[in-house]
C-alpha positions in Angstrom: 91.6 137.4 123.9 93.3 135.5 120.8 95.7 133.4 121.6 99.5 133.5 120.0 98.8 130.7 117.2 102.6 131.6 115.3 105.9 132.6 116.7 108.8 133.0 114.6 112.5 133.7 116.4 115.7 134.7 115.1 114.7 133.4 111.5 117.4 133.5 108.5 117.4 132.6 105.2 120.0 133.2 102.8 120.7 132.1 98.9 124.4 132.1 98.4 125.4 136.4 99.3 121.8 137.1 99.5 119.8 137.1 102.2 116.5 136.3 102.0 114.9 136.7 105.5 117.3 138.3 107.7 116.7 137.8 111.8 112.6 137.2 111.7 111.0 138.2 114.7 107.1 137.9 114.4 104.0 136.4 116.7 100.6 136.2 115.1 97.4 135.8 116.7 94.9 132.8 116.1 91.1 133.3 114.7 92.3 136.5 112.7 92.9 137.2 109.0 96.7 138.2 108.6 98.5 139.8 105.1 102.0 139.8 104.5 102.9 142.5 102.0 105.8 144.3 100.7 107.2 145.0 97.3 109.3 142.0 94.9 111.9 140.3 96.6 110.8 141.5 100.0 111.0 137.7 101.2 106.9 137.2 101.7 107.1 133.8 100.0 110.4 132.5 101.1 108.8 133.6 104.7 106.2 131.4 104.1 108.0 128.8 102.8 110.2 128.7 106.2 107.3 128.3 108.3 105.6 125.5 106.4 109.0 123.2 105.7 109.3 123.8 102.2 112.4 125.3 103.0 114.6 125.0 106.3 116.5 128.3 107.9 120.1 128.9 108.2 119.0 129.5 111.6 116.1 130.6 114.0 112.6 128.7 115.3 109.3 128.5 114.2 106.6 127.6 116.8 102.7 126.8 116.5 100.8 126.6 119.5 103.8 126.8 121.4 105.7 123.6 119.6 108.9 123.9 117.8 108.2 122.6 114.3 111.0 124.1 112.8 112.2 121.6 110.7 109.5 119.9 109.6 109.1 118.3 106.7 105.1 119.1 104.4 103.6 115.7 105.5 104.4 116.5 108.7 102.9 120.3 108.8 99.1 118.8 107.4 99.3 116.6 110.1 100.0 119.6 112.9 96.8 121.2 110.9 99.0 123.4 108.7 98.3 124.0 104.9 98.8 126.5 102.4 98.0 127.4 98.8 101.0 128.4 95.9 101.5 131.6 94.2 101.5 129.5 91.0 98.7 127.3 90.7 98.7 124.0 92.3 95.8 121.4 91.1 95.9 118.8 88.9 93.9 119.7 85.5 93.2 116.3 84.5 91.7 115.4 87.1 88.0 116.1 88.5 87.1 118.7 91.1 86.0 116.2 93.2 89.1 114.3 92.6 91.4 117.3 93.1 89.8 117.6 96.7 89.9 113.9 97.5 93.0 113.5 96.8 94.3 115.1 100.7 91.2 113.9 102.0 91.8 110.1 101.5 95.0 109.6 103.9 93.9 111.4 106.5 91.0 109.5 106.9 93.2 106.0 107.0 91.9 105.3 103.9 94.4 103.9 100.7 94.5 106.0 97.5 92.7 103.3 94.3 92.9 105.2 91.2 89.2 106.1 89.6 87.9 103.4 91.9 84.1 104.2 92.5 83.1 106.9 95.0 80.9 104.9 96.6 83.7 102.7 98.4 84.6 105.7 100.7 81.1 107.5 101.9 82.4 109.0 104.0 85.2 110.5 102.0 82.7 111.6 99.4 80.6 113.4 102.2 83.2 115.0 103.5 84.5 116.4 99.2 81.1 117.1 99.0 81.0 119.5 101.9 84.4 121.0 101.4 82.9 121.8 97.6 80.0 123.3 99.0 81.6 125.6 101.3 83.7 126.7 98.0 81.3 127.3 95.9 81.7 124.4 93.2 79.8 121.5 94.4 77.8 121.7 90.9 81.2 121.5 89.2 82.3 118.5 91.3 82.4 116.5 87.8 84.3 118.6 85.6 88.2 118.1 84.8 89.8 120.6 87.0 91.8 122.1 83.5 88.4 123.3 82.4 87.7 126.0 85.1 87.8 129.2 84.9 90.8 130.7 86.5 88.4 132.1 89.2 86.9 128.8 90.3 90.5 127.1 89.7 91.4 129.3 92.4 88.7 128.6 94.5 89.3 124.6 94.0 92.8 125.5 95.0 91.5 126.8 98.6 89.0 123.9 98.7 92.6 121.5 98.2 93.9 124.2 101.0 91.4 123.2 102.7 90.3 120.0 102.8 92.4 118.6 105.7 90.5 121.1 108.4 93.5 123.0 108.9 93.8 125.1 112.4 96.6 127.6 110.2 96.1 128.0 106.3 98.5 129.8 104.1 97.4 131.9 100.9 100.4 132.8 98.7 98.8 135.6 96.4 95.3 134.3 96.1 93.8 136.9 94.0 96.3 136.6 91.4 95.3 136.6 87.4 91.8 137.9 89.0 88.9 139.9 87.8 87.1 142.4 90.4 84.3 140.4 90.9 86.5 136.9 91.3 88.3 139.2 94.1 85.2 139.2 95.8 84.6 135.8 95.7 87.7 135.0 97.2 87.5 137.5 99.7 84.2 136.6 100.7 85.1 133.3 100.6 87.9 133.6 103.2 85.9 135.4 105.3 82.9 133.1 105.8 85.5 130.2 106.5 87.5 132.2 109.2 84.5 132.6 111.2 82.6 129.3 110.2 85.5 126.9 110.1 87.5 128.9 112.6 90.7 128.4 110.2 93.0 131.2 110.8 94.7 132.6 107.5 97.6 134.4 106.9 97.4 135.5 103.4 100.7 137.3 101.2 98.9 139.7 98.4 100.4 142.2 96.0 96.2 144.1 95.7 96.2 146.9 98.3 92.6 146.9 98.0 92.4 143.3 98.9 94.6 143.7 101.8 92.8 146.4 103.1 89.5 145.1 102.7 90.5 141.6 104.2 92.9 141.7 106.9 92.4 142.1 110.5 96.2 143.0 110.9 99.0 143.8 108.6 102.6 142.8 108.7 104.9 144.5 106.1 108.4 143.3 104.8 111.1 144.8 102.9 114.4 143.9 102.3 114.0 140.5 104.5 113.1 142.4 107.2 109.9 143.4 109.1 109.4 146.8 108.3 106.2 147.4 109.9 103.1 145.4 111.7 99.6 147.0 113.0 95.9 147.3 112.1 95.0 148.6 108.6 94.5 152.1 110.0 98.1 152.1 111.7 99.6 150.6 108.0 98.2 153.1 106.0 99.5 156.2 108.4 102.8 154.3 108.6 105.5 157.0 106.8 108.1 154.0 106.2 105.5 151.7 104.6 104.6 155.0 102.7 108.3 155.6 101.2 108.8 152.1 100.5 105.3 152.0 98.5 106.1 155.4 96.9 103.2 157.0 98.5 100.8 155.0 95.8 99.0 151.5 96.5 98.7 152.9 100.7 
């Protein structure tokens, strides 16, 4: 049975009047793919933010594996095995794909950022970028400027930056955006085959219905700040609330 990897108590967020997550109760389970929908201004990325200390709550507790790690700061959350991808994306153009995914790589290994010093004075950073760009698909792109992707495979470098510090719990804020069908598939496939290689557990926000269903293993719906709904796919898609506040349409 999975264990509970995520537990989230009593959260608030608010912006001035508006409140942005209002009185969060969740607990997700480990070694599962998890989507977080609802419409615009539903609080999915603010959520996210919460849990992974860009942002700290008015009030509430955020637990993983049982420790409090509520007000962490970033740093802190890679080190606890926590990473996450950005809505907008988050790589640096100018640099190479292999230097895009060294980049996280280098301090975790105890080893001291040199700029464009040669590869060969970290072996075994460069196996390990090497590996990561395998398992993403871009290892023969592992030379070119990051800026010169296509947005598909600048997506896919993003998750291999995601990546790259063998996180336990990975975030992906809407990683299909500015996608073609057949990118979509990438991606999905590509979150797939790490779940059950790599054993990451991934709790992904997406706006494409058809990603969400074809991906997730369970479902938790917001609106308004609020959980409106959590299940299976099936139990989602039968859900009459999620139904109204979808308009009947994307479900």
């Amino acid at each position: 049975m999975n264990k509970t990897i995520l537990s989230i108590e009593g959260l608030r967020r608010s912006f001035g009047d508006f409140v942005a997550i209002d009185g969060i109760d969740l607990n997700l389970k480990s070694d599962i793919i998890t989507s977080i929908i609802g419409p615009n201004g539903a609080g999915k990325t603010t959520l996210i933010n919460l849990i992974t200390g860009s942002l700290h709550p008015d009030r509430g507790k955020v637990f993983f594996n049982g420790k409090d790690i509520t007000r962490l700061h970033t740093d802190k959350m890679v080190k606890k095995r926590i990473t996450r991808s950005f809505q907008v994306m988050n790589i640096f153009p100018r640099l190479t794909v292999f230097q895009n995914v060294e980049l996280p790589i280098l301090p975790l290994l105890g080893k001291s950022l040199k700029w464009f010093s040669g590869i060969d004075d970290h072996p075994d950073v460069t196996e390990e970028v090497n590996k990561i760009l395998e398992e993403v698909r871009l290892l023969d792109k592992r030379d070119v400027f990051a800026g010169e992707l296509a947005h598909g495979d600048q997506r896919l470098l993003e998750m291999g930056i995601a990546i790259a510090p063998r996180p336990e719990l990975c975030f992906l804020d809407e990683p299909s955006s500015g996608m073609n069908p057949a990118e979509c598939t990438r991606v999905m496939e590509l979150i797939e085959r790490l779940a059950a290689e790599e054993k990451i557990t991934f709790i992904v926000v997406e706006h494409d219905m058809n990603v969400v269903f074809s991906l997730s293993d369970w479902i938790v719906v917001m609106n308004r700040g609020k959980i409106l709904a959590e299940g299976e796919p099936e139990q989602i898609k039968e859900n009459k609330e999620v139904r109204e506040v979808y308009l009947g349409e994307e479900v």
